[in-house]
TISE-827775 format. One line per 8 residues: number of its first residue (from 1); their letters; for each residue x, y, z of C-alpha. Coordinates in Angstrom, 1 decimal, always signed. Layout:
N
NUM) A) X Y Z ~ ...
END
This chain:
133
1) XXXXXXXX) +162.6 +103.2 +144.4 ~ +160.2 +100.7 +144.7 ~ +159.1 +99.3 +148.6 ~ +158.4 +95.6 +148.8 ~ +155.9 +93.8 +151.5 ~ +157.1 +90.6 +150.2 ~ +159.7 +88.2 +148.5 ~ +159.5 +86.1 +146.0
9) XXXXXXXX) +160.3 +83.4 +148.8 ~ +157.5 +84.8 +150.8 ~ +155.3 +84.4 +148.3 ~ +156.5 +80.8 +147.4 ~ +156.5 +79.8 +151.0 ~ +152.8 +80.8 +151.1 ~ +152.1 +78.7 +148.4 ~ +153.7 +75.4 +149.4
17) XXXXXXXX) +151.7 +76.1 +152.4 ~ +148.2 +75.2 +149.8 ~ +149.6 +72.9 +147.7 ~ +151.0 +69.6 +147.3 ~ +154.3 +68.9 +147.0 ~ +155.5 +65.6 +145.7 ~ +159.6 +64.3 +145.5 ~ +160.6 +63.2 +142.1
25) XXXXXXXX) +161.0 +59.8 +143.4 ~ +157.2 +60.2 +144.6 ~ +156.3 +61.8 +140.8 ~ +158.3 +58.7 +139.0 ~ +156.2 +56.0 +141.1 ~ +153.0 +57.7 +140.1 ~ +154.0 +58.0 +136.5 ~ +154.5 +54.1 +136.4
33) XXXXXXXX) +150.9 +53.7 +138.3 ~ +147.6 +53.2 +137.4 ~ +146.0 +56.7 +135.9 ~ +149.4 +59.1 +135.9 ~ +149.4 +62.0 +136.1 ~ +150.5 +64.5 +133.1 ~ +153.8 +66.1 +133.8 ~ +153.6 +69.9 +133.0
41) XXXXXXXX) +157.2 +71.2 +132.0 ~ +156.6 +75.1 +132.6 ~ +160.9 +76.0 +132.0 ~ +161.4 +78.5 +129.3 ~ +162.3 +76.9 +125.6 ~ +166.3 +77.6 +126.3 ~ +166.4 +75.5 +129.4 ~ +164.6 +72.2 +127.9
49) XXXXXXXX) +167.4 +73.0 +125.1 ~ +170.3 +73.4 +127.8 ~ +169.3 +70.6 +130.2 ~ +167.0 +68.3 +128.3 ~ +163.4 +67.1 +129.2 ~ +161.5 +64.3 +131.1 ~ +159.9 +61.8 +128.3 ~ +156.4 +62.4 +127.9
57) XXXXXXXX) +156.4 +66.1 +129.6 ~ +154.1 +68.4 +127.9 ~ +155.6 +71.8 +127.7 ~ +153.7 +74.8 +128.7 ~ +155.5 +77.6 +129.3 ~ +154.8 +79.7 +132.4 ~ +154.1 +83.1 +130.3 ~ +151.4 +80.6 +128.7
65) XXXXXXXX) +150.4 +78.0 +131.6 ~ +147.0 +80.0 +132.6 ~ +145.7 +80.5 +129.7 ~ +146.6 +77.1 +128.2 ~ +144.3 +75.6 +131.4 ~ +141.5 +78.0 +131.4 ~ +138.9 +76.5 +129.1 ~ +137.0 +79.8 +128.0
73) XXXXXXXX) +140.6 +81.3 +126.7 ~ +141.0 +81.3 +123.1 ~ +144.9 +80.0 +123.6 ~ +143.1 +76.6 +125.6 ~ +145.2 +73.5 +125.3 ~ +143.0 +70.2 +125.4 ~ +145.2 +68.8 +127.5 ~ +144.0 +70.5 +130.6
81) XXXXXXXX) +140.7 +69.6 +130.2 ~ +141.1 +65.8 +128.9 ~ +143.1 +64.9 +132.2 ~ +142.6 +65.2 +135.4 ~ +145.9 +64.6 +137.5 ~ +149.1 +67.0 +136.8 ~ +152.1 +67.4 +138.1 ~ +153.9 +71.1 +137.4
89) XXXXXXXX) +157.9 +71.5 +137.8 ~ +160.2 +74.0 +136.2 ~ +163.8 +74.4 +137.5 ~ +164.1 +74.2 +140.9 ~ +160.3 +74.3 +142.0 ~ +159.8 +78.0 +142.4 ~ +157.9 +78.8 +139.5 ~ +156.0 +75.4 +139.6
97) XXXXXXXX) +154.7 +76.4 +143.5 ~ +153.6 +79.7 +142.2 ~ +152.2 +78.4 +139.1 ~ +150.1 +75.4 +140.9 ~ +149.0 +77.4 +143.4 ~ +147.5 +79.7 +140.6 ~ +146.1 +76.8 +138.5 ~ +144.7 +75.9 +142.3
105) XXXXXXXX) +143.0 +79.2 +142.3 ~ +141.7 +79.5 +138.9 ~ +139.7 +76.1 +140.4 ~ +141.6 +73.4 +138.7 ~ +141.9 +70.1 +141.3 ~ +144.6 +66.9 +140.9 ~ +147.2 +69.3 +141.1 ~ +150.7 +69.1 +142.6
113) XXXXXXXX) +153.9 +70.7 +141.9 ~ +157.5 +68.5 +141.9 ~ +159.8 +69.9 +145.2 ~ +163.0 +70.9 +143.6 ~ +162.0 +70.9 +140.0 ~ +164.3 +69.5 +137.2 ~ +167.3 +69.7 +139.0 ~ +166.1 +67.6 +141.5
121) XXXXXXXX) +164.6 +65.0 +139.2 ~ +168.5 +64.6 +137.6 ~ +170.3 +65.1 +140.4 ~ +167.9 +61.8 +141.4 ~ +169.2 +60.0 +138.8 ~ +165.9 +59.6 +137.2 ~ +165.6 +59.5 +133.1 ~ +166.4 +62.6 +130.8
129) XXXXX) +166.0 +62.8 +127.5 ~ +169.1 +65.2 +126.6 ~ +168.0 +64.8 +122.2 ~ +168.0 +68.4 +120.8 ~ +164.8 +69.1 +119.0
END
């Protein structure tokens, strides 16, 4: 049986301890400001089909997010590397905290992570797009 020194929530704790966090409300205003940032949807394919998406979200799946940012990787996305502000969420902001801190590590900058993820941003009563694609 396997003997664990930490939980996941430890481990997301630590991270929203070296990241920024930002409310949806917070995300929305800086999406309708000068430069926004790019929203980085990291939720696996079956929950953008189950619970929709925010318009203009790029989707990067977590399993893919590091090596879509890394610029030497041969999978690099050029969106990483033509922006320079981003905002991560997934779900409920678990993943995102542990992904952004990551992205943090790797040396990327302009990075924050949306408290509460999706759900939040709905429960909010901020836009979905709910189209099946």
């Amino acid at each position: 049986m396997q003997t664990f020194t930490k939980s996941v929530a430890d481990l997301v704790a630590e991270a929203e301890a070296e990241i920024t966090a930002l409310t949806p409300s917070q995300v929305q205003a800086r999406i309708a400001g000068e430069n926004p940032p790019v929203l980085i949807d990291i939720r696996d394919v079956r929950e953008l089909s189950a619970s929709g998406r925010i318009n203009g979200a790029i989707h990067a799946p977590r399993g893919m997010l590091e090596f879509w940012a890394d610029p030497e990787s041969p999978y690099h996305r050029d969106v990483f590397s033509q922006n320079d502000s981003f905002v991560l969420f997934c779900a409920a902001g678990w993943r995102s905290a542990l992904a952004t801190k990551t992205l943090q590590d790797m040396g990327m900058t302009g990075l924050a992570h949306m408290d509460g993820g999706f759900t939040a941003w709905a429960e909010a009563g901020l836009p979905i797009d709910t189209e099946k694609r």
